[in-house]
C-alpha positions as CSV (number, residue, x, y, z in Angstrom):
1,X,-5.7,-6.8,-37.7
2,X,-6.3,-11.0,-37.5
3,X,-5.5,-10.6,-41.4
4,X,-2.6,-9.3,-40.8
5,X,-1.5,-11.3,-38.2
6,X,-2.5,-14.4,-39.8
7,X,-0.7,-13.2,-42.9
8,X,2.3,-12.7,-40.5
9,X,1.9,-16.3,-39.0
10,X,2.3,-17.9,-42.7
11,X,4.7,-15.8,-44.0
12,X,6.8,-16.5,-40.6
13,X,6.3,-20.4,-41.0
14,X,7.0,-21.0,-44.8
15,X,10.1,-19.4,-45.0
16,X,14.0,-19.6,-43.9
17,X,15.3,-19.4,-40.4
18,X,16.0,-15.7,-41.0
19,X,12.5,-15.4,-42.5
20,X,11.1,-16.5,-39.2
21,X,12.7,-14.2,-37.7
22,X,11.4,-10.9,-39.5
23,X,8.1,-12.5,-38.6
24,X,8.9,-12.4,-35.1
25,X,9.9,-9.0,-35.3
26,X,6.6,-7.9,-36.8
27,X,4.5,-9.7,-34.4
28,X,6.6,-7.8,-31.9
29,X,6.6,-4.5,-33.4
30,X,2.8,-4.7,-33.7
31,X,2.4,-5.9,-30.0
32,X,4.6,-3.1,-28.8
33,X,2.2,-0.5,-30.6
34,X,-0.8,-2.3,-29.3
35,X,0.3,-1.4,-25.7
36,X,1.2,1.9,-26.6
37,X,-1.9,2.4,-27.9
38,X,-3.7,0.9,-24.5
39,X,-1.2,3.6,-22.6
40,X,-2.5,6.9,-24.7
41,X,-6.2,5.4,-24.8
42,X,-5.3,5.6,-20.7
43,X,-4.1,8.9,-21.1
44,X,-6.9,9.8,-23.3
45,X,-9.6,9.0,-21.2
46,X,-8.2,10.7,-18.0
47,X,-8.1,13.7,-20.3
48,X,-11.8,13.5,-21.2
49,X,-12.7,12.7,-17.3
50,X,-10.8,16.4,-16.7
51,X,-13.2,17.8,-19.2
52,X,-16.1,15.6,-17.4
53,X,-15.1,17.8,-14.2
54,X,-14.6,21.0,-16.0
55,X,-18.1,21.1,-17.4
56,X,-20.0,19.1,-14.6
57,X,-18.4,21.8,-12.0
58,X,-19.0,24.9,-14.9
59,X,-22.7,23.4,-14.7
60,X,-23.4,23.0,-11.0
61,X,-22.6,26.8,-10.6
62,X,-24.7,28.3,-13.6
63,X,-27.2,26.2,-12.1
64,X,-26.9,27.8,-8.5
65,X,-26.5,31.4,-10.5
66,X,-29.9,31.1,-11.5
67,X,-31.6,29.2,-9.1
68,X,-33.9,31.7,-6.8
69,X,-32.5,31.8,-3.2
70,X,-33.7,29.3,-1.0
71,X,-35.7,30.3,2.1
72,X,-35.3,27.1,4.3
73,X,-32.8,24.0,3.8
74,X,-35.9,22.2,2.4
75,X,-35.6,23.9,-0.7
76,X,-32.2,24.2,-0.8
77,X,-32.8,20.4,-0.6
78,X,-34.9,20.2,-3.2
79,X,-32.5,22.8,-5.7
80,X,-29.5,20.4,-5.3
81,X,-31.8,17.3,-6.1
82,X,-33.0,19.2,-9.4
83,X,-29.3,19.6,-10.2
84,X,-28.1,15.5,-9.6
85,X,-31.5,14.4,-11.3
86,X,-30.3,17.0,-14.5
87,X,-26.8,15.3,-14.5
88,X,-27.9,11.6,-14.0
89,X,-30.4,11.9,-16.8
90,X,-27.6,13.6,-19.3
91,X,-25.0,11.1,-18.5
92,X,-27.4,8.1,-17.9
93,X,-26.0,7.2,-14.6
94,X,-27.8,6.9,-10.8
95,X,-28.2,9.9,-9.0
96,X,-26.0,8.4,-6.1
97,X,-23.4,8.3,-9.2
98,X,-24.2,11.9,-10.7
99,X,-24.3,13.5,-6.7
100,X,-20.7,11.8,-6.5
101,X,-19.7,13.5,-9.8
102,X,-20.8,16.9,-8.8
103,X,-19.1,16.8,-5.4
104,X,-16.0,15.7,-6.9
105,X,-16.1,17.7,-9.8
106,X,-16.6,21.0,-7.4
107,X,-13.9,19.9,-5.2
108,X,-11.7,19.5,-8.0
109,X,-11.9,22.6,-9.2
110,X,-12.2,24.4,-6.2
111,X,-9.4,22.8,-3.5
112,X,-7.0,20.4,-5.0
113,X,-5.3,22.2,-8.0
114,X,-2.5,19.2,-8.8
115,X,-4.9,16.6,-9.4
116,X,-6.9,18.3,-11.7
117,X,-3.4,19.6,-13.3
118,X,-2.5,15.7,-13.5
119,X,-5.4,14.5,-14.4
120,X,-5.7,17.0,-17.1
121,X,-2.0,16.2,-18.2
122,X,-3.2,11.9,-18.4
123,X,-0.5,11.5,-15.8
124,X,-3.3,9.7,-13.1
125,X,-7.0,8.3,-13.8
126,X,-10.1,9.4,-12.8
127,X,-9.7,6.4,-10.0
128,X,-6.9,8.1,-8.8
129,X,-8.4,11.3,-8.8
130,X,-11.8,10.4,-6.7
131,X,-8.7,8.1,-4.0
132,X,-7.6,12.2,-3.7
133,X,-10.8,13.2,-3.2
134,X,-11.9,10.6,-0.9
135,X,-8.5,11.1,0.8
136,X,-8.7,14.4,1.7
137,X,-12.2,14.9,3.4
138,X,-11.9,16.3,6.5
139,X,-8.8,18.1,6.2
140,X,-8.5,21.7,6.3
141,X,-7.4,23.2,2.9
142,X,-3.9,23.3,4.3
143,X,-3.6,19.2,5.1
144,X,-5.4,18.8,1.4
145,X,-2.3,21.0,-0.1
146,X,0.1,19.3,1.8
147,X,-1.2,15.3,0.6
148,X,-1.5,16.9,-2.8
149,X,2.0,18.2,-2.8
150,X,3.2,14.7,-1.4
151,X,2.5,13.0,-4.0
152,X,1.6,14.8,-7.4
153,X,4.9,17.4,-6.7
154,X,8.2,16.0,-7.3
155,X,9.6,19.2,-5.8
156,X,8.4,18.6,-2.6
157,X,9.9,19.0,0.6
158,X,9.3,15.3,1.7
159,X,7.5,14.2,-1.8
160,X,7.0,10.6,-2.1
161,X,9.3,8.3,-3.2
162,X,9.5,5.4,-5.9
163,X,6.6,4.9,-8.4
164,X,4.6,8.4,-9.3
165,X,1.5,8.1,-8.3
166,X,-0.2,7.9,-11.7
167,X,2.0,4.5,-12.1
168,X,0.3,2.9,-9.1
169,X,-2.7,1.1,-9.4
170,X,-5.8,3.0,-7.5
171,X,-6.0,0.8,-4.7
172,X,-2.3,0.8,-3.7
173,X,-2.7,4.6,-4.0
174,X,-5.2,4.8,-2.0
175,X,-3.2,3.1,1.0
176,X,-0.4,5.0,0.3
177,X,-2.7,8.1,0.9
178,X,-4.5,6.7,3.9
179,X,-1.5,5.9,5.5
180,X,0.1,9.6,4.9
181,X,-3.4,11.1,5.8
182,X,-3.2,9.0,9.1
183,X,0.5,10.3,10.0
184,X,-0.3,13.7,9.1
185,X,-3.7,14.4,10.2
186,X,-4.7,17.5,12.6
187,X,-6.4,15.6,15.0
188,X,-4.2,12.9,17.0
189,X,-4.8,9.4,15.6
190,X,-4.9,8.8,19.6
191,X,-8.5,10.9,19.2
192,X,-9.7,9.2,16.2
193,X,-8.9,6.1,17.8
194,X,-10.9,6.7,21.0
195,X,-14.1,7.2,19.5
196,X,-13.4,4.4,16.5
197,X,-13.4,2.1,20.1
198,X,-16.4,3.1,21.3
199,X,-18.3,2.0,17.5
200,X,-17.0,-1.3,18.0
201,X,-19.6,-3.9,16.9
202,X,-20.2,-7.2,15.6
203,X,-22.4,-7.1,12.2
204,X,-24.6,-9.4,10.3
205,X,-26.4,-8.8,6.8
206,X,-28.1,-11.3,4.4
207,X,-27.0,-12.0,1.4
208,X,-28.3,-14.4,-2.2
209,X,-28.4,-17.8,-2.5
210,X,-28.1,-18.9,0.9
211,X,-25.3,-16.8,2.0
212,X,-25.0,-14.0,4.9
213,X,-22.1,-11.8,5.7
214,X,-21.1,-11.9,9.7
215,X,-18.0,-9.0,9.8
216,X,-17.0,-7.4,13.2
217,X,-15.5,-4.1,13.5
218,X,-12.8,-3.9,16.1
219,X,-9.6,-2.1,16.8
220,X,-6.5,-3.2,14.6
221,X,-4.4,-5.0,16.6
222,X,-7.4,-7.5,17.7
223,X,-8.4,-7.6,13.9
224,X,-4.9,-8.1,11.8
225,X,-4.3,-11.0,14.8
226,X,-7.5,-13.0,13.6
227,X,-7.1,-12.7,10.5
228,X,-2.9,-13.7,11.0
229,X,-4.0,-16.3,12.9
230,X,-7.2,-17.8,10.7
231,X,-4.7,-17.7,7.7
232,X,-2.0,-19.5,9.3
233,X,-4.7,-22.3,10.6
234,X,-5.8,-22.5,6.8
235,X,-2.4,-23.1,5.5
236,X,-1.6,-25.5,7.9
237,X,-4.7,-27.6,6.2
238,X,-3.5,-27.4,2.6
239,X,-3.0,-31.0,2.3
240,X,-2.3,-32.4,-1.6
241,X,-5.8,-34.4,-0.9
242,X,-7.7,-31.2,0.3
243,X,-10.3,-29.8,-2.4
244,X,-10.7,-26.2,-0.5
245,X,-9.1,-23.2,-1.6
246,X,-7.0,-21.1,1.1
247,X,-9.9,-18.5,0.8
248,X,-12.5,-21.4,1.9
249,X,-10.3,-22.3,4.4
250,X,-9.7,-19.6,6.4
251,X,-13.6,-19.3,6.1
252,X,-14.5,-22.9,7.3
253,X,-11.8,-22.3,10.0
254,X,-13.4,-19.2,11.3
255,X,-16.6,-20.6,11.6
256,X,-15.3,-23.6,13.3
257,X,-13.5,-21.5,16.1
258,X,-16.6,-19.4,16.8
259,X,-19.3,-22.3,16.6
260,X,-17.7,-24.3,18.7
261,X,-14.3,-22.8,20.0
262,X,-10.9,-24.8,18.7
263,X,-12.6,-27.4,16.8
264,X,-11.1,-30.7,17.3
265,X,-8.4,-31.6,14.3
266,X,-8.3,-27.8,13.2
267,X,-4.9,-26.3,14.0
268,X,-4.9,-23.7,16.2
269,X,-1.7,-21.6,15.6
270,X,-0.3,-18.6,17.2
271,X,-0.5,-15.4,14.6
272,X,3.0,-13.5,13.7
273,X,2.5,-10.2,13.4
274,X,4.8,-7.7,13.3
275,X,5.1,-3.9,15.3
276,X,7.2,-1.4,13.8
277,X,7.8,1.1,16.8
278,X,9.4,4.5,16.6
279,X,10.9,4.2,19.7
280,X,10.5,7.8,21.6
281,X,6.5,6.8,21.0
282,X,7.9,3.5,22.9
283,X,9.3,5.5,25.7
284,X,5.9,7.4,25.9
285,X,7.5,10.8,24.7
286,X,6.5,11.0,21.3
287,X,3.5,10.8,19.5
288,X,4.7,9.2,16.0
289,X,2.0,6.2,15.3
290,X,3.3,2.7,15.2
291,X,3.1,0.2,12.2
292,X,0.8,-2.6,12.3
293,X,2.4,-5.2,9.8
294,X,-1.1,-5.7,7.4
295,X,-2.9,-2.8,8.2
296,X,-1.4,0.6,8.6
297,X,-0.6,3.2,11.5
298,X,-1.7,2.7,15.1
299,X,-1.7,5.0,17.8
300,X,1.2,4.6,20.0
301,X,-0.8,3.6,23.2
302,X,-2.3,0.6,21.0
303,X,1.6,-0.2,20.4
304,X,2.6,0.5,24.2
305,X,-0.4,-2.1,25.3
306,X,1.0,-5.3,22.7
307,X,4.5,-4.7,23.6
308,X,4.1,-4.0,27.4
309,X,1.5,-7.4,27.4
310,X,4.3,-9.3,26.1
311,X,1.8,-10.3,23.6
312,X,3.5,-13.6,22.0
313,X,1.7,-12.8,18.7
314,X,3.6,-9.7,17.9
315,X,7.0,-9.1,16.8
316,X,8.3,-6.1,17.8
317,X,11.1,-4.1,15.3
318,X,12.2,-0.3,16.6
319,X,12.9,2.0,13.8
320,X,15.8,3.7,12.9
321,X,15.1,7.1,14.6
322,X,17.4,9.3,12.1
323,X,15.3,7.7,8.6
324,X,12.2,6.2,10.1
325,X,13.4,2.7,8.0
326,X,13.7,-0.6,10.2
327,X,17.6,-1.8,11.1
328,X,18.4,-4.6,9.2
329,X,19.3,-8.4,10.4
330,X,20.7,-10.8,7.6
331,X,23.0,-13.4,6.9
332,X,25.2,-15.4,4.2
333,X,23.3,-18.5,3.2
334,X,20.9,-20.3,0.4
335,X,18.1,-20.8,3.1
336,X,16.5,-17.4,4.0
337,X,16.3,-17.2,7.5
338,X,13.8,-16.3,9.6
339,X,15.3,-12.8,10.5
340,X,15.8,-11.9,6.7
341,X,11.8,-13.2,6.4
342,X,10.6,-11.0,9.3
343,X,12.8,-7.9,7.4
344,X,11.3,-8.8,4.0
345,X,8.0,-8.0,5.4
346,X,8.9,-5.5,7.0
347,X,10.6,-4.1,3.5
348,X,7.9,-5.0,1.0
349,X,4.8,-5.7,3.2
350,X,3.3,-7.3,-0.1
351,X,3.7,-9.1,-2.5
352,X,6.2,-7.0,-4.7
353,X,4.9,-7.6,-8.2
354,X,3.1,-4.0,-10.0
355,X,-0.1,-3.6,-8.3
356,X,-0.8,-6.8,-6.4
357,X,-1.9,-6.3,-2.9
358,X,-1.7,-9.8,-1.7
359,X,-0.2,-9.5,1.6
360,X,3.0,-10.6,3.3
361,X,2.1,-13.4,5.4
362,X,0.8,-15.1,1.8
363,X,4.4,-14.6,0.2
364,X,7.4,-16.6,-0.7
365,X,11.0,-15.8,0.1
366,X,12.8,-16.1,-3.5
367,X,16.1,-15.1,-4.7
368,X,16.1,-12.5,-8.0
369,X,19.5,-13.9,-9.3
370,X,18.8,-17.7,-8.4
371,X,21.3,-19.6,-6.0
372,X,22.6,-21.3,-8.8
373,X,23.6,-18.9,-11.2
374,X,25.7,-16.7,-8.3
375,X,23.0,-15.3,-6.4
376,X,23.9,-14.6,-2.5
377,X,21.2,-14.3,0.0
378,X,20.9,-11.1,0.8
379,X,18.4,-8.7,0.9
380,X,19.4,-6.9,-1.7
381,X,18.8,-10.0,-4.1
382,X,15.7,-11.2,-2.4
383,X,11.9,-10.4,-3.3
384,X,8.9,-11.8,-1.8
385,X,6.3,-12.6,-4.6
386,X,2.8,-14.2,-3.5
387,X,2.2,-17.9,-5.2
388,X,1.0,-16.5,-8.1
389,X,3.4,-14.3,-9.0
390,X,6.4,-16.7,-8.1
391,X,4.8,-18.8,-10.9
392,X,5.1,-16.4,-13.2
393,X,8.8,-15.5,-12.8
394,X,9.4,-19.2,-12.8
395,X,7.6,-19.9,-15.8
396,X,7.4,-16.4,-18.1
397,X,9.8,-14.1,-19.1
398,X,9.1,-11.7,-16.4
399,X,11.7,-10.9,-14.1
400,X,12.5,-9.1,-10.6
401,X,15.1,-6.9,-10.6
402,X,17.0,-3.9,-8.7
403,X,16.0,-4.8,-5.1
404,X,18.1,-2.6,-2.0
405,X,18.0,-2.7,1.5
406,X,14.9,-0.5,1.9
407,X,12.8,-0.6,-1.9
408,X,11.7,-3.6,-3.4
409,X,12.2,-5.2,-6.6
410,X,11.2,-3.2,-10.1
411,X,10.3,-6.3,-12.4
412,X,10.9,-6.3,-16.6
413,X,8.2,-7.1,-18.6
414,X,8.6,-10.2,-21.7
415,X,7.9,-7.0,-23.7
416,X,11.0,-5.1,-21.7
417,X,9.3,-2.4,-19.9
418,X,10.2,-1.3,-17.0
419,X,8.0,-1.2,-13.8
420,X,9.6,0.4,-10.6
421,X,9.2,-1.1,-7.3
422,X,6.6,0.4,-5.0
423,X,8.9,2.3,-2.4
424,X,7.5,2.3,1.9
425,X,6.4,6.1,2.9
426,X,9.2,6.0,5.6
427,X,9.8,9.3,7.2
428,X,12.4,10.7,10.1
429,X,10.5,10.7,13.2
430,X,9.4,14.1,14.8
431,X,11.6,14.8,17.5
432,X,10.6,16.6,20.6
433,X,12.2,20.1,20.9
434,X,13.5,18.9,24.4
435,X,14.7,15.2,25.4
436,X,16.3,15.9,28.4
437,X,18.0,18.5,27.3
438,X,19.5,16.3,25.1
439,X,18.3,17.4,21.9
440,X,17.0,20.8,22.1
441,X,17.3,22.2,18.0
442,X,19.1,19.0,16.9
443,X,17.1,17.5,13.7
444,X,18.2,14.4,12.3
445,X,19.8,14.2,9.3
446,X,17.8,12.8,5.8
447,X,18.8,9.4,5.6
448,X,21.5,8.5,2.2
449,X,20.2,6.0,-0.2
450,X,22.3,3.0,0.2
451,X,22.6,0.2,-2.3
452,X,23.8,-2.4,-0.4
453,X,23.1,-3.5,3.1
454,X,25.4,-1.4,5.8
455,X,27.6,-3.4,8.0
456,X,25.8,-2.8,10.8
457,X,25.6,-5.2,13.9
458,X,22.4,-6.6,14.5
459,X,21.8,-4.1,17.7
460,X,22.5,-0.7,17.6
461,X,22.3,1.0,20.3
462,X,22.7,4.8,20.6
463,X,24.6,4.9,17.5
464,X,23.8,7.8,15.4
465,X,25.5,6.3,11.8
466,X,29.4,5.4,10.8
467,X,31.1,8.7,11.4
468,X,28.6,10.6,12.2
469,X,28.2,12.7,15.7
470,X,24.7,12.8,17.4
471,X,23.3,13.4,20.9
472,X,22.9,10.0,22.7
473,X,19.5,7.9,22.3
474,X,17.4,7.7,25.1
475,X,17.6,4.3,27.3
476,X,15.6,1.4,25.6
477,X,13.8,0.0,28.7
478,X,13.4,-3.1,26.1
479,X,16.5,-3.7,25.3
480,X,15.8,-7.3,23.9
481,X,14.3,-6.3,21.2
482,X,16.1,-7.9,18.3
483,X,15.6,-10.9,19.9
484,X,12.3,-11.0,18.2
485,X,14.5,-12.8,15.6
486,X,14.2,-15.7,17.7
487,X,10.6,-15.9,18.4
């Protein structure tokens, strides 16, 4: 292959303007089939990981077939460590690696049909597999169908929307599924919650070379404000002189603040956090979780406690109770406002680029169509890439494209493919059967997709949609919320 592109390379450079050109194309026909190749050699080896499964799982129960049966849980113990040690030694791997296998590869088979369909098919990885795995311990074979069905059946009642799955990378599917396992799970997130409160704790662990690890565990809100606040502080030390990296920063910052409180000449700023809010969980009659900007769902009590505190740290956004999707605040100008910013976040809550998790707060306002070639600021032609990504589009041929009011930007490769943007898991909000009698048997509507941002007014208040009929909203006893456009 370097003969032949070398051969290209010379051919390309001795001859005419037109002969340069057929060079080009060759060197871009043969990069296109290089990625191709990469994207079967993917396919390919999810493939062989569903024939992994089919025979570690067809193992593990010839294995129990013939094993005698086990008269006390010590040797029924000691039969499953004969099986892992089998499998490690065959596939040359740990046993903590071959007892993962084995679980997996029973569960597989056994309770989550569409995955192993997929992966089968080389339409998700074996990462994505294990996230489904991981992601549905603890639910009952029902809630495992139904997080399945979410996002590996297009069919699907309330299937997910924007990129499949398979087209995500593992750790953005993996917070997808959280965060649909969270909404969705049979025990209240208000329960889970109680008892993740009572394991609060502060940790320490040693590390190499001089190093330690100090991490505390502590309920979300508390957590994503640190961590909001230690970043801001960071930034605000980012002089042209200073040597440290953001990541050091926020470090040496942290430190500083618990050594010795606010240390002197270290900012001290307050952290912006944002609170999406479905507002009957507001009013204390419904039990849809909140949004935590950064981190996920909340239960609604958590939510109740940093609005009703007045907590100047949090932003707090209600939710459009017939789609679940935040109202949106805009207007015509090159600088982005602050609103727009805040709804931004709210719309990408990352940086927008395929697969990078770098997080809001991090991220750059930037036009797609640039101000000076006839692009408005809007929403619709905003993105917010993190520093490294607004390089890129700056400086490569890669390009953001196809933004709308509620789904980020898709971006177009320099080799012109095509990656969609990675779409919010809004939903309607459950309704109570009875609201004052208000809305006994109503269900809202599913929301229309829109292109373009609706003209609506900044507050909307018991407004069911532009010629549309609905029963009334209840009273907002906040009704200054959009102010948090002023904070």
């Amino acid at each position: 292959m370097e003969a032949s592109l070398a051969a290209v390379a010379v051919f390309a450079g001795r001859g005419d303007r037109n002969t340069a050109s057929t060079g080009a194309d060759l060197l871009r026909d043969e990069a296109d089939a290089c990625l191709d190749g990469m994207a079967e050699v993917g396919r390919m080896e999810a493939r062989l990981a569903a024939l992994k499964v089919h025979f570690a799982a067809g193992y593990s129960r010839a294995a129990a077939a013939m094993a005698p049966p086990a008269v006390s849980p010590q040797e029924r113990t000691a039969q499953e460590m004969a099986m892992t040690a089998e499998v490690a030694c065959v596939l040359t791997v740990s046993e903590r690696s071959a007892a993962a296998l084995l679980a997996e590869s029973a569960k597989l088979t056994t309770g989550l049909p569409l995955t192993l369909s997929a992966l089968h098919a080389g339409s998700i990885s074996w990462q994505h597999a294990r996230v489904m795995c991981d992601e549905t311990s603890g639910l009952d074979p029902a809630g495992a169908a139904a997080l399945e069905a979410h996002f590996l059946d297009p069919e699907a009642a309330f299937a997910a929307r924007g990129c499949p799955a398979g087209e995500l990378v593992p750790g953005r599917f993996r917070a997808k599924a959280r965060r649909w396992r969270e909404l969705h799970h049979p025990v209240s997130i208000e329960a889970r919650h109680r008892k993740g409160v009572e394991d609060r704790r502060l940790e320490y662990v040693p590390d190499r070379d001089g190093m330690a690890w100090l991490s505390a565990y502590l309920t979300a809100d508390v957590a994503v404000g640190v961590w909001s606040r230690a970043t801001e502080a960071a930034r605000a030390l980012q002089e042209p002189d200073e040597s440290r990296t953001l990541t050091q920063l926020r470090a040496d910052v942290a430190a500083e603040w618990l050594l010795a409180g606010v240390a002197e000449g270290t900012p001290s700023p307050k952290a912006q956090v944002l609170v999406t809010v479905p507002v009957l969980s507001l009013l204390g009659t419904g039990s849809e979780p909140a949004t935590l900007d950064g981190y996920g769902p909340i239960p609604p009590s958590m939510a109740r406690r940093i609005v009703g505190d007045g907590a100047p740290s949090f932003l707090r956004v209600l939710i459009d109770p017939r789609s679940g999707a935040p109202l949106e605040i805009g207007r015509t100008s090159y600088r982005v406002p602050k609103a727009m910013r805040q709804w931004l976040r709210l719309r990408d809550a990352r940086c927008n680029f395929p697969g990078c998790n770098n997080h809001s707060l991090d991220n750059d306002a930037d036009h797609l169509l640039a101000w000076s070639e006839g692009g408005g600021t809007g929403i619709t032609n905003l993105g917010q890439p993190c520093r490294r990504h607004h390089r890129l589009k700056h400086t490569t041929a890669w390009r953001p494209v196809d933004a709308t009011r509620d789904q980020p930007p898709g971006w177009i490769s320099p080799a012109g493919r095509s990656y969609p943007g990675e779409q919010q898991d809004w939903e309607p909000p459950h309704w109570p059967l009875q609201l004052g009698g208000a809305v006994e048997g109503w269900e809202p509507e599913p929301p229309e997709c829109e292109t373009e941002p609706p003209d609506w007014p900044d507050v909307v208040a018991g407004a069911v949609g532009r010629g549309e009929a609905g029963p009334p909203l209840p009273v907002d006893p906040f009704p200054d919320w959009a102010l948090f456009i002023a904070a």
